[in-house]
Backbone as ProteinMPNN parsed JSONL, in Angstrom:
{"seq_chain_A": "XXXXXXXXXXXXXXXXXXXXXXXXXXXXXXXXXXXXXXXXXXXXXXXXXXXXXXXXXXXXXXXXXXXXXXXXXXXXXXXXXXXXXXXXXXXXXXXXXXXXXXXXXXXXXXXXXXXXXXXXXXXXXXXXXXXXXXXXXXXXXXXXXXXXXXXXXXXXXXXXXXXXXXXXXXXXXXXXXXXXXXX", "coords_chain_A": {"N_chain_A": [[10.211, -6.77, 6.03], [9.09, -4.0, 3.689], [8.328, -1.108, 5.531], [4.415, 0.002, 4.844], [4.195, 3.405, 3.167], [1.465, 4.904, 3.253], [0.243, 3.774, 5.511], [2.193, 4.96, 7.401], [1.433, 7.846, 6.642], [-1.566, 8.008, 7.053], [-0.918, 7.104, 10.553], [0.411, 9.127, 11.224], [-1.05, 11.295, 10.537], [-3.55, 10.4, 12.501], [-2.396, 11.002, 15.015], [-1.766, 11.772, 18.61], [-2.344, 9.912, 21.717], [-6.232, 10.239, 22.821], [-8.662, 11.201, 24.825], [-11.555, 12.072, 24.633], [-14.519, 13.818, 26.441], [-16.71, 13.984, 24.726], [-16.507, 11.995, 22.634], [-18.077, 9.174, 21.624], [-16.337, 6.911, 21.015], [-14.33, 6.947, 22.84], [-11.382, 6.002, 24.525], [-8.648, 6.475, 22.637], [-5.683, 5.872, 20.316], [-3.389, 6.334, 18.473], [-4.936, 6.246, 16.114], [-6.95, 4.258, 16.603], [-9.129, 2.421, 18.681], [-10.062, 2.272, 21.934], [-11.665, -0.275, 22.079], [-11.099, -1.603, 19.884], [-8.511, -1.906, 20.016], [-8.591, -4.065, 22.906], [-10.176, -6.015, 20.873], [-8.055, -7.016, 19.745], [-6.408, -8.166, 21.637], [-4.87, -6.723, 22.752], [-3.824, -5.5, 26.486], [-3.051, -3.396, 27.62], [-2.577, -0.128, 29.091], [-4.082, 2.469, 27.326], [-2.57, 4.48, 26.453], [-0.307, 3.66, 26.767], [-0.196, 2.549, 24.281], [1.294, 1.587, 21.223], [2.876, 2.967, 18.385], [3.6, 0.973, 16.789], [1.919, -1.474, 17.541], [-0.092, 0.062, 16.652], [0.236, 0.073, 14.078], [0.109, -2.173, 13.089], [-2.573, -2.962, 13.249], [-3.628, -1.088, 11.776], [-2.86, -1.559, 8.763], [-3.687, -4.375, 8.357], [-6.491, -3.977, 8.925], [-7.584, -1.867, 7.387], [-6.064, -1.415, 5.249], [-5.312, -4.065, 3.73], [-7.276, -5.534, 4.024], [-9.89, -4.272, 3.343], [-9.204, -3.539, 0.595], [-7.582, -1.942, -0.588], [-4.841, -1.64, -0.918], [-4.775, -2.841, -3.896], [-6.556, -0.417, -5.134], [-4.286, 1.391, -4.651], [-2.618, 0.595, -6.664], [-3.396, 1.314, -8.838], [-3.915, 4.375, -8.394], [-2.286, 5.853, -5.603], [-2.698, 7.811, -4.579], [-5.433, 8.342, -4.915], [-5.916, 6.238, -2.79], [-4.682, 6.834, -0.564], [-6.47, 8.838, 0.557], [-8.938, 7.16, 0.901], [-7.946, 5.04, 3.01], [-7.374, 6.762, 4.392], [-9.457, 7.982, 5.235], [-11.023, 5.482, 5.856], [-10.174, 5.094, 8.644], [-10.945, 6.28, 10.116], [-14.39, 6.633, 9.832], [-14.789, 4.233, 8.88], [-13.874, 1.62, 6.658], [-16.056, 1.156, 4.653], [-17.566, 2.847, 3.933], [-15.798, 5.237, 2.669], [-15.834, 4.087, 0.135], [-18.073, 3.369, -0.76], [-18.615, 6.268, -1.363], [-16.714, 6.514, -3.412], [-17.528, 4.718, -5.32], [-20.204, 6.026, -5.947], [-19.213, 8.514, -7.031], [-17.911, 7.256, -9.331], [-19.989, 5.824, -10.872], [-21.376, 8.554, -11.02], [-19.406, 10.179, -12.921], [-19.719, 8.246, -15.187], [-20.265, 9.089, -17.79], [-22.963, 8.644, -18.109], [-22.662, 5.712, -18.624], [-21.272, 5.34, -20.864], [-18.532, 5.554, -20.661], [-17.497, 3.459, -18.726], [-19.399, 0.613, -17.333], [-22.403, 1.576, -15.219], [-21.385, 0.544, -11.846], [-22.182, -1.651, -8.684], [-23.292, -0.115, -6.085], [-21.871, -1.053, -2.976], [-20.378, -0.379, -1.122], [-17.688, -2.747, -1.231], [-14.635, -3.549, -2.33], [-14.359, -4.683, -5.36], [-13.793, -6.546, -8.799], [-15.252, -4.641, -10.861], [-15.809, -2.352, -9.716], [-12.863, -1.615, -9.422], [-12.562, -1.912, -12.628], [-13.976, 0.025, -12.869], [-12.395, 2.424, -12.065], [-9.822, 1.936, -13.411], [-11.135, 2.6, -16.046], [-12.163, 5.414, -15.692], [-10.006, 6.565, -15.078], [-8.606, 5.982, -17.156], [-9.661, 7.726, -19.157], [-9.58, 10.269, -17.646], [-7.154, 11.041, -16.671], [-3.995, 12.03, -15.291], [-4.802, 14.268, -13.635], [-7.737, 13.373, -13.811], [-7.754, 11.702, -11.304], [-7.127, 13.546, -9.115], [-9.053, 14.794, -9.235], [-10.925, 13.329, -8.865], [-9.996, 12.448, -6.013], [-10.651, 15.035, -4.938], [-13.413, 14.841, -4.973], [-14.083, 12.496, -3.058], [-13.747, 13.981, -0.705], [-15.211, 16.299, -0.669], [-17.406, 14.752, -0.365], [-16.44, 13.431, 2.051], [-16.665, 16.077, 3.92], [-19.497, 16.882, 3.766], [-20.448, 14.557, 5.425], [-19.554, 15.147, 7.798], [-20.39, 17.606, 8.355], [-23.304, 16.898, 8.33], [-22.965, 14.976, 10.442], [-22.227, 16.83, 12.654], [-24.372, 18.012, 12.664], [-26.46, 16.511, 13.767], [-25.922, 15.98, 16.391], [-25.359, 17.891, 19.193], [-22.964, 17.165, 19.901], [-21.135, 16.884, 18.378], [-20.156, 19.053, 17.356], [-17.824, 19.727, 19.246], [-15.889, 18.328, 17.666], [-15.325, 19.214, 14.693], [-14.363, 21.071, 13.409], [-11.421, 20.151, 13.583], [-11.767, 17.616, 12.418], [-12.627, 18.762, 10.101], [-9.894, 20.429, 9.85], [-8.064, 18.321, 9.716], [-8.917, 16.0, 8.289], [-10.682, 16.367, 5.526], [-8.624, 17.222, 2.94], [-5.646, 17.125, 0.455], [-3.854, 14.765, 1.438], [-0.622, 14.814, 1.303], [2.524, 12.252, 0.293]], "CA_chain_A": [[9.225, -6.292, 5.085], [9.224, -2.625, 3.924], [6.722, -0.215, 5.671], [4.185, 0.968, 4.161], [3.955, 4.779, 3.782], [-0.094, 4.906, 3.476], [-0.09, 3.696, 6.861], [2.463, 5.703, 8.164], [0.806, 8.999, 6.72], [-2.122, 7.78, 8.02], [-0.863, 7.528, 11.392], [1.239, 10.687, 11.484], [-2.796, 12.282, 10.723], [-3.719, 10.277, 13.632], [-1.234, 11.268, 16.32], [-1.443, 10.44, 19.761], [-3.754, 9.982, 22.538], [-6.934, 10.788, 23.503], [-10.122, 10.65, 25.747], [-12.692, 13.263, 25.031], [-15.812, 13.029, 26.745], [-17.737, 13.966, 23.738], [-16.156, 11.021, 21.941], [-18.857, 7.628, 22.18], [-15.38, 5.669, 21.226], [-13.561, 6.199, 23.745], [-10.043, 6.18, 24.733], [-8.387, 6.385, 21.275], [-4.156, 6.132, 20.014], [-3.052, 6.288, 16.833], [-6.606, 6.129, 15.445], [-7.184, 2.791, 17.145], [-9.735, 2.87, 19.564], [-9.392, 0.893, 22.787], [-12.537, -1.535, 22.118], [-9.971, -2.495, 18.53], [-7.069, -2.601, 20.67], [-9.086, -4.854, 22.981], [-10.214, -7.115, 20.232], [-6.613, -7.662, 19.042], [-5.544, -8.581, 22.693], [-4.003, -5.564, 23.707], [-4.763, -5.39, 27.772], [-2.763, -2.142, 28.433], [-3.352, 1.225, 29.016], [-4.253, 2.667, 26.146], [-1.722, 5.708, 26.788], [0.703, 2.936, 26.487], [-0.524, 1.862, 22.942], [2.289, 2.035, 20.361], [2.541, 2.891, 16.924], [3.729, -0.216, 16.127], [0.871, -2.027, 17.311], [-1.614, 0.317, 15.775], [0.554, 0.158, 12.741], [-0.402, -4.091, 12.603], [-4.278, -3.402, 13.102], [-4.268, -0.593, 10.08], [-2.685, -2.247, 7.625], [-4.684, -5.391, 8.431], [-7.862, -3.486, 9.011], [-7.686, -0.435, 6.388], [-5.433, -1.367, 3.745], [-5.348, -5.068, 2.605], [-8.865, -6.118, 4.24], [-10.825, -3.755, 2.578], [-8.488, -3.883, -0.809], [-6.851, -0.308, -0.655], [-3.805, -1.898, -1.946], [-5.493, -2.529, -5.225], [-6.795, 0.835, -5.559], [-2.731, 1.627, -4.829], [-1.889, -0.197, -7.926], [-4.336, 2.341, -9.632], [-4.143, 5.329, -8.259], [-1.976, 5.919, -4.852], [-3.307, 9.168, -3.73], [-7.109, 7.328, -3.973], [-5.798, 4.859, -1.974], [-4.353, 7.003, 0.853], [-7.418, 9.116, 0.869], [-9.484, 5.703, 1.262], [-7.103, 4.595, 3.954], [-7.174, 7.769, 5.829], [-10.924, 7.955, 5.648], [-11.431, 4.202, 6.568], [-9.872, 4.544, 9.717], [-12.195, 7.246, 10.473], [-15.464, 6.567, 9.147], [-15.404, 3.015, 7.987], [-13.423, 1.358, 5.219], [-16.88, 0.592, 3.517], [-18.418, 4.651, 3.646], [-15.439, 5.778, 1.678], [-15.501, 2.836, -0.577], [-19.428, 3.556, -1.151], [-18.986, 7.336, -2.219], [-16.221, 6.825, -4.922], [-18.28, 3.968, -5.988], [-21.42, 6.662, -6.328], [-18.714, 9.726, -7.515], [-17.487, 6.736, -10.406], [-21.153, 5.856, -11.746], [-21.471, 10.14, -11.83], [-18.579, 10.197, -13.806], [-19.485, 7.691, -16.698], [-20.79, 9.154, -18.811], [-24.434, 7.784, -18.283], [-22.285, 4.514, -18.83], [-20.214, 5.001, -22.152], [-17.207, 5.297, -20.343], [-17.801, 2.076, -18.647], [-21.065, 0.653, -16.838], [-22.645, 1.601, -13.841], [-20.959, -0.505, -10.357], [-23.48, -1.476, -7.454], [-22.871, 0.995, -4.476], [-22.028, -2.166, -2.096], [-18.766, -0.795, -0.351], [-16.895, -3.329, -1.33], [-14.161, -3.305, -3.9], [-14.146, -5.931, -6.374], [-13.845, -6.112, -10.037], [-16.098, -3.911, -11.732], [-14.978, -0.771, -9.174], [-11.797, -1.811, -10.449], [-12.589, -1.866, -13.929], [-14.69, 1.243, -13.548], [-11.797, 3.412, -11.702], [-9.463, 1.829, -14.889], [-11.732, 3.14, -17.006], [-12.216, 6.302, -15.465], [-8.275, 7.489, -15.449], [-8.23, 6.2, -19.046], [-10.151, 8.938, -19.614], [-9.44, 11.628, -17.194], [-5.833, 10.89, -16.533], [-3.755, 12.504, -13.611], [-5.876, 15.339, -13.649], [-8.774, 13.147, -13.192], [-7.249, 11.236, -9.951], [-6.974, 14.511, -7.976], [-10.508, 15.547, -9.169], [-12.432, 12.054, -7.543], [-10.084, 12.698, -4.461], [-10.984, 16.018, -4.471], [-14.616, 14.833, -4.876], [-14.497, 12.097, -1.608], [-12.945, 14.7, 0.082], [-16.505, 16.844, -0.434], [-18.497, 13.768, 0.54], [-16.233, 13.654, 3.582], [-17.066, 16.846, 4.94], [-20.43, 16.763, 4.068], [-21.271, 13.905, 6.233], [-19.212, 15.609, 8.955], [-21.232, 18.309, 8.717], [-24.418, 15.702, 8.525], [-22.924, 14.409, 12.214], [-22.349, 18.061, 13.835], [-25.734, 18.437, 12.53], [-27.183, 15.967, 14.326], [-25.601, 15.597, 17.586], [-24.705, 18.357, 19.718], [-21.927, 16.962, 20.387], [-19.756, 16.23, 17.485], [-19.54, 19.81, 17.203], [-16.577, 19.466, 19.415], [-14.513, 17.697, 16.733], [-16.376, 19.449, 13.491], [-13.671, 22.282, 13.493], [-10.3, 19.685, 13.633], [-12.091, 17.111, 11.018], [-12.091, 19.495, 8.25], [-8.896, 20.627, 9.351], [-6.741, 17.885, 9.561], [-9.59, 14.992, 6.993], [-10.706, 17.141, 4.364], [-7.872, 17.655, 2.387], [-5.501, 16.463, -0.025], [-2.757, 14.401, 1.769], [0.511, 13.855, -0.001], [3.548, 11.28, 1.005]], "C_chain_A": [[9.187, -4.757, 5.139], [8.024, -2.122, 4.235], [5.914, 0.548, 4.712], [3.984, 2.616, 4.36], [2.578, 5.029, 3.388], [-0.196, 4.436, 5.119], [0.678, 4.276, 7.795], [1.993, 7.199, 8.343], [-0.066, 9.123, 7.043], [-1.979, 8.234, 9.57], [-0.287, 8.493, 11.969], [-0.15, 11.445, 11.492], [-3.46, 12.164, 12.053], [-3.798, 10.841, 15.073], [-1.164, 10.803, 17.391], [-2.771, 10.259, 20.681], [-4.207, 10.829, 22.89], [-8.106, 10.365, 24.023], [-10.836, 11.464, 25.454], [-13.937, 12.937, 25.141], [-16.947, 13.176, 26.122], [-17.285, 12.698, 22.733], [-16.783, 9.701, 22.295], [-17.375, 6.692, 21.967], [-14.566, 5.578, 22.145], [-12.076, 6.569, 23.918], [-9.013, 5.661, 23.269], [-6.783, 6.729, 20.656], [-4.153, 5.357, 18.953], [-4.353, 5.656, 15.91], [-7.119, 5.015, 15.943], [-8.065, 3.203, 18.369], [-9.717, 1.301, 20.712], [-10.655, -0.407, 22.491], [-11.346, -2.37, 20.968], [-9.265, -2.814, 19.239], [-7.63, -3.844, 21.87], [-9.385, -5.792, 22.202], [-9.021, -7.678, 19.629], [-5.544, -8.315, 20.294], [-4.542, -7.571, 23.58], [-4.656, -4.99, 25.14], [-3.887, -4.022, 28.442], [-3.028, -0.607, 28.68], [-3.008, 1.804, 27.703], [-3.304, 3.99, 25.601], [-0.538, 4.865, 26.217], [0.698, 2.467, 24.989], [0.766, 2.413, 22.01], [2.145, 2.085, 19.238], [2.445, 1.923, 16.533], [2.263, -1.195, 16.081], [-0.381, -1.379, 16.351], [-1.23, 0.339, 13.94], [-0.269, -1.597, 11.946], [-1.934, -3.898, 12.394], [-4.67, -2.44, 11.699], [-3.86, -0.973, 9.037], [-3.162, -3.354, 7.117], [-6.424, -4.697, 7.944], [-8.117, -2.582, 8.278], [-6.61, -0.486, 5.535], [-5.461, -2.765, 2.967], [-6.934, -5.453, 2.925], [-9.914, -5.47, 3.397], [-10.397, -3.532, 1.07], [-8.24, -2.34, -1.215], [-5.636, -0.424, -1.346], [-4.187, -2.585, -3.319], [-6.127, -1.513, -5.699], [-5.201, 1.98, -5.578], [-2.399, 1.659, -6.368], [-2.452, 0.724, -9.187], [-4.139, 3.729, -10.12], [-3.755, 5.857, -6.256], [-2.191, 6.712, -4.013], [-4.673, 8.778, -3.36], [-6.967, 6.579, -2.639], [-5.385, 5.334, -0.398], [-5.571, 7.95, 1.691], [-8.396, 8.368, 1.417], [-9.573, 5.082, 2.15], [-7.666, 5.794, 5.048], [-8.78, 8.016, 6.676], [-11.878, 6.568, 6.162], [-11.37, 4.524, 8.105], [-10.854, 5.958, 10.554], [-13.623, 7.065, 10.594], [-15.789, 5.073, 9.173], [-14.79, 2.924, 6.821], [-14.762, 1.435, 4.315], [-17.891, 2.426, 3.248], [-17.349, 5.266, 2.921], [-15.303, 5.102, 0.411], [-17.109, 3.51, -1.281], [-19.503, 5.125, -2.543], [-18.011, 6.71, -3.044], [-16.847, 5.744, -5.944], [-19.476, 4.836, -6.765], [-20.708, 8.056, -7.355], [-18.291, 8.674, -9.203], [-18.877, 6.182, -11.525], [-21.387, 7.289, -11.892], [-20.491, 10.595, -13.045], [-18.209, 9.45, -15.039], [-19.753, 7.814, -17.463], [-21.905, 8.85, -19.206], [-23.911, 6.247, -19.077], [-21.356, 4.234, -20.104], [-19.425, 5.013, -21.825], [-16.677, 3.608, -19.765], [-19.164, 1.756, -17.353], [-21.259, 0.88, -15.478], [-21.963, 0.596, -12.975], [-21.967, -0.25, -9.363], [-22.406, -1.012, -6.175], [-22.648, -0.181, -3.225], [-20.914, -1.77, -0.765], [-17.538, -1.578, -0.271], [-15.783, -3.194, -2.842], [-13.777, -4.585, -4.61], [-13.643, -5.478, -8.005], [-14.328, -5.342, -10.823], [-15.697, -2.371, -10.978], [-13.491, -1.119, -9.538], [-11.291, -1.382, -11.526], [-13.082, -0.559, -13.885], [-13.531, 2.255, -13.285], [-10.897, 3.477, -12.953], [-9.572, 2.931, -15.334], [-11.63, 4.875, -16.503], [-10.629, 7.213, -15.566], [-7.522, 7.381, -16.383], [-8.733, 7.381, -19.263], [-10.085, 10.332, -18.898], [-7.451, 11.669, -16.531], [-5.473, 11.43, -15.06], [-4.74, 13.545, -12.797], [-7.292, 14.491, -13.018], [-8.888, 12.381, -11.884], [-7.457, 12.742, -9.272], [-8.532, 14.773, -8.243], [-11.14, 14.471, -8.627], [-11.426, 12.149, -6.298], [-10.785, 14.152, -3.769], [-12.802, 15.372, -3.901], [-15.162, 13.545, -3.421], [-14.356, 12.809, -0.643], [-14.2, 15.637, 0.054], [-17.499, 16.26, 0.086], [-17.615, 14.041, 1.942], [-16.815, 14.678, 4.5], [-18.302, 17.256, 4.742], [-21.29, 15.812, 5.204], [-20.36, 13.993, 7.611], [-20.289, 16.494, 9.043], [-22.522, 17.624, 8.742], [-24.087, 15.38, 10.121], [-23.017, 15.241, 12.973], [-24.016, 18.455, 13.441], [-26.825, 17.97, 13.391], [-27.178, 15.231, 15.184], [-24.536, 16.511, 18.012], [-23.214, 18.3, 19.841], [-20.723, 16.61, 19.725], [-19.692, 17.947, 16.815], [-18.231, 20.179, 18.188], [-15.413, 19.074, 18.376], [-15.06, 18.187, 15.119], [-14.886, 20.21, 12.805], [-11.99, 21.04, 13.072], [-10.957, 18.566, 12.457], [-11.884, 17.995, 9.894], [-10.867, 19.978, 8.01], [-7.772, 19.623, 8.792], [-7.202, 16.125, 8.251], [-9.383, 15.506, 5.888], [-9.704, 17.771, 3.89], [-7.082, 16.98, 1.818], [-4.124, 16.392, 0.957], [-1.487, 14.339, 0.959], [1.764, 12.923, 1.133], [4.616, 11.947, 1.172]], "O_chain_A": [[9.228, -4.159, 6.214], [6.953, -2.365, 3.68], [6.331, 1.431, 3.962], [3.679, 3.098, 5.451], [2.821, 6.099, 2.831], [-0.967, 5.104, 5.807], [0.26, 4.303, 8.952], [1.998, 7.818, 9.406], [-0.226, 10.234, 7.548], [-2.534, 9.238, 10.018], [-0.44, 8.736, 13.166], [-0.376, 12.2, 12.438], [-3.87, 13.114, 12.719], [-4.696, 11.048, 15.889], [-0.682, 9.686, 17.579], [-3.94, 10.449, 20.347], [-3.692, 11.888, 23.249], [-8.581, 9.265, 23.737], [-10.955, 12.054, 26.528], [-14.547, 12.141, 24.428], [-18.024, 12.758, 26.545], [-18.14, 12.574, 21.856], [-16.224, 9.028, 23.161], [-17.247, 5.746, 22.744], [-14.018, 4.52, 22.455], [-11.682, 7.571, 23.322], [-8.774, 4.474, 23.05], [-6.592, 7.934, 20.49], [-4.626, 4.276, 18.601], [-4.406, 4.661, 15.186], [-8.203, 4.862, 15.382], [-7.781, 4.212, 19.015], [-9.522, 0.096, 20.549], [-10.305, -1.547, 22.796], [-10.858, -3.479, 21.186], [-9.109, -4.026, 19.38], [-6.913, -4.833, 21.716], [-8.899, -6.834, 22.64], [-9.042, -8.763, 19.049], [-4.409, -8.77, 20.145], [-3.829, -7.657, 24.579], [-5.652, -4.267, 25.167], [-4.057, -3.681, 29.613], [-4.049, -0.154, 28.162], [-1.938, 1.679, 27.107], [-3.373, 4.398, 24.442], [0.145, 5.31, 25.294], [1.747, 1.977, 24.571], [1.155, 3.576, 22.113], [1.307, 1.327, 18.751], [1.438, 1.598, 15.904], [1.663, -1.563, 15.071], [-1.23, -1.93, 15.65], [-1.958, 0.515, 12.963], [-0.835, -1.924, 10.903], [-2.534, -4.534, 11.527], [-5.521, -2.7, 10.849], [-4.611, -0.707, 8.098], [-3.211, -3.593, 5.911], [-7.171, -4.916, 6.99], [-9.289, -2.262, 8.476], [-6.24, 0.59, 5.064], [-5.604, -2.757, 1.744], [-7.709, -5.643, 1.988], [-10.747, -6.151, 2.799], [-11.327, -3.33, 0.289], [-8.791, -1.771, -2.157], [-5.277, 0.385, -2.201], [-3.081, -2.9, -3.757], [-6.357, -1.621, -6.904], [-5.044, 2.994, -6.259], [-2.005, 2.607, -7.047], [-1.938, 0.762, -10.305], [-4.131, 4.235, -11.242], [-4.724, 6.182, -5.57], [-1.977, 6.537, -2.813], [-5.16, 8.764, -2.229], [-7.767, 6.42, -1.717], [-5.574, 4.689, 0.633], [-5.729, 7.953, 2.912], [-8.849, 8.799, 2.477], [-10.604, 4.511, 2.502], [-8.198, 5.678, 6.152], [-9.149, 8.148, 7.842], [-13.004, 6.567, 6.66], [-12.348, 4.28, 8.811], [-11.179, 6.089, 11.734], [-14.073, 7.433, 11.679], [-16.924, 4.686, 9.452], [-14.927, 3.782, 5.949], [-14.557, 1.801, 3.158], [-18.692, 2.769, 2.379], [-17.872, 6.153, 2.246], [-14.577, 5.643, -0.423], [-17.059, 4.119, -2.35], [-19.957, 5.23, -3.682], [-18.711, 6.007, -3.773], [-16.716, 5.847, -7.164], [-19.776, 4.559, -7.926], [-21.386, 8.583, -8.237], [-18.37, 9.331, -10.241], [-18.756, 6.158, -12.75], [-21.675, 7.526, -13.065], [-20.872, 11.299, -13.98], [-17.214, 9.58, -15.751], [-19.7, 6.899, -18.285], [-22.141, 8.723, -20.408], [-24.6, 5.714, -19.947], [-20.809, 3.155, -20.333], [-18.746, 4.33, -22.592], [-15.814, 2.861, -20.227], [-19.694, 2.628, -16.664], [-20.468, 0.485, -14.621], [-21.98, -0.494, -13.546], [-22.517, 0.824, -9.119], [-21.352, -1.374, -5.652], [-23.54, -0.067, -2.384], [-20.65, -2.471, 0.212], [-16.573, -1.321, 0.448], [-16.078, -2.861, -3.989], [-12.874, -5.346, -4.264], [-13.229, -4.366, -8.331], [-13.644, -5.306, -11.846], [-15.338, -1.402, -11.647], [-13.169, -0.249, -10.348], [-10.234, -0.782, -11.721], [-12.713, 0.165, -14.81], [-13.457, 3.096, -14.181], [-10.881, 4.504, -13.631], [-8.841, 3.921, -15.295], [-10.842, 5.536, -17.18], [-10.399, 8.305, -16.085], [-6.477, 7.949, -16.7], [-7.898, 8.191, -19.666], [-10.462, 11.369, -19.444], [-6.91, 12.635, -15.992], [-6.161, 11.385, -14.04], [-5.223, 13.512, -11.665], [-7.84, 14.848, -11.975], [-9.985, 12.353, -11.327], [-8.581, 12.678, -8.775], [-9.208, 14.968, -7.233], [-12.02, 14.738, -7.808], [-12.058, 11.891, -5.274], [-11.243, 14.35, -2.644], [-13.255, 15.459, -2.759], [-16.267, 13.609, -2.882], [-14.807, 12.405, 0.429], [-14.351, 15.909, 1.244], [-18.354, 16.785, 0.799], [-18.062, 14.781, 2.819], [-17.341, 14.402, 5.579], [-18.575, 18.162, 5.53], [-22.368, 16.101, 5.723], [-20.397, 13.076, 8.432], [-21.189, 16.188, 9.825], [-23.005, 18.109, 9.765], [-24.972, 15.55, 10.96], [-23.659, 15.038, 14.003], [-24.663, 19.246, 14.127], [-27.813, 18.62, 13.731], [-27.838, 14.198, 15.287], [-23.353, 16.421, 17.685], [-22.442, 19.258, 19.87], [-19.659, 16.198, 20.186], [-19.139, 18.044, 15.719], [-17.559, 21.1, 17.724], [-14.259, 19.505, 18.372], [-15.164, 17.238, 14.343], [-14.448, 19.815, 11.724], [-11.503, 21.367, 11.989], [-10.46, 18.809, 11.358], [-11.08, 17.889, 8.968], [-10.394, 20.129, 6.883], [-6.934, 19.81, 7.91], [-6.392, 15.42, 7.648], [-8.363, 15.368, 5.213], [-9.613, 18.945, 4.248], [-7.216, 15.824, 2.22], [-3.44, 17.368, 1.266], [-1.495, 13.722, -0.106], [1.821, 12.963, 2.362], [5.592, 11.426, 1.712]]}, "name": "protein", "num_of_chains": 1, "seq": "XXXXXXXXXXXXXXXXXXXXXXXXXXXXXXXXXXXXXXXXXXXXXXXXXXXXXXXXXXXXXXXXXXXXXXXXXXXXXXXXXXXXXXXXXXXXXXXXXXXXXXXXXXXXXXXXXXXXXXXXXXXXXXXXXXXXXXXXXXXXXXXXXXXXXXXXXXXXXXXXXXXXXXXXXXXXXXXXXXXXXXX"}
């Protein structure tokens, strides 16, 4: 089966291990954190963790589970932004804003109708993204990544805001999140 490259640019963002003791997750390779690699059965040191394996839990866990490869089929740059910010954040917090950036962008609904902010992607975020790059075309793909890509580092700056301690990693989030990836 051919790899995908959303999950390898992904984990190339990743990179390799680490422990920092401002980090509540923990001992953490290739974005995988050892409680995940624990729940998938992995009992070794986490130093030892291989791409490969963390390649099986993000493509499981941040690209078909949360339906990233249907926002692919769309719009491939959404989709790696999506991806990259799942495995960060939460598939369902970048899922939420372009849900909230695609009801700002309808036009007070003539483009097509409001979608409920749920995190999940179904039909109607679907239909609304559609709709939305009927009408703003390539041009308008880079402008809603641009625009998760402002939620992102707002609710970084929201976390260094409000815990000492994630100003440790405040400075390397915006450098190496916030921004537009390409393949």
């Amino acid at each position: 089966m051919p790899r995908n490259p959303i999950i390898d640019a992904v984990l190339e963002n990743e990179g390799a291990y680490i422990n920092h003791p401002d980090d509540p997750g923990g001992a953490t390779h290739w974005g995988i954190t050892e409680k995940t690699a624990r729940d998938y059965g992995y009992t070794g040191d986490m130093k030892a963790f291989t791409r490969e394996q963390a390649y099986i839990i993000l493509e499981k866990n941040y690209w078909y589970q949360p339906g990233f490869d249907k926002i692919h089929a769309l719009s491939p740059a959404l989709a790696l932004e999506l991806c990259d910010t799942g495995t960060n954040m939460g598939p369902s917090v970048g899922i939420k804003w372009l849900q909230r950036w695609l009801n700002a962008y309808n036009q007070q609904g003539q483009v097509y109708p409001d979608i409920t902010v749920d995190g999940k992607i179904g039909p109607a975020t679907l239909n609304a993204l559609a709709g939305f790059l009927r009408l703003r075309g390539q041009e308008g793909d880079a402008v809603l990544v641009t625009s998760l890509n402002c939620s992102q580092g707002q609710r970084y700056l929201d976390l260094a805001e409000s815990k000492a301690s994630n100003e440790s990693f405040i400075y390397g989030w915006m450098r190496n999140r916030v921004r537009l990836i390409t393949l």
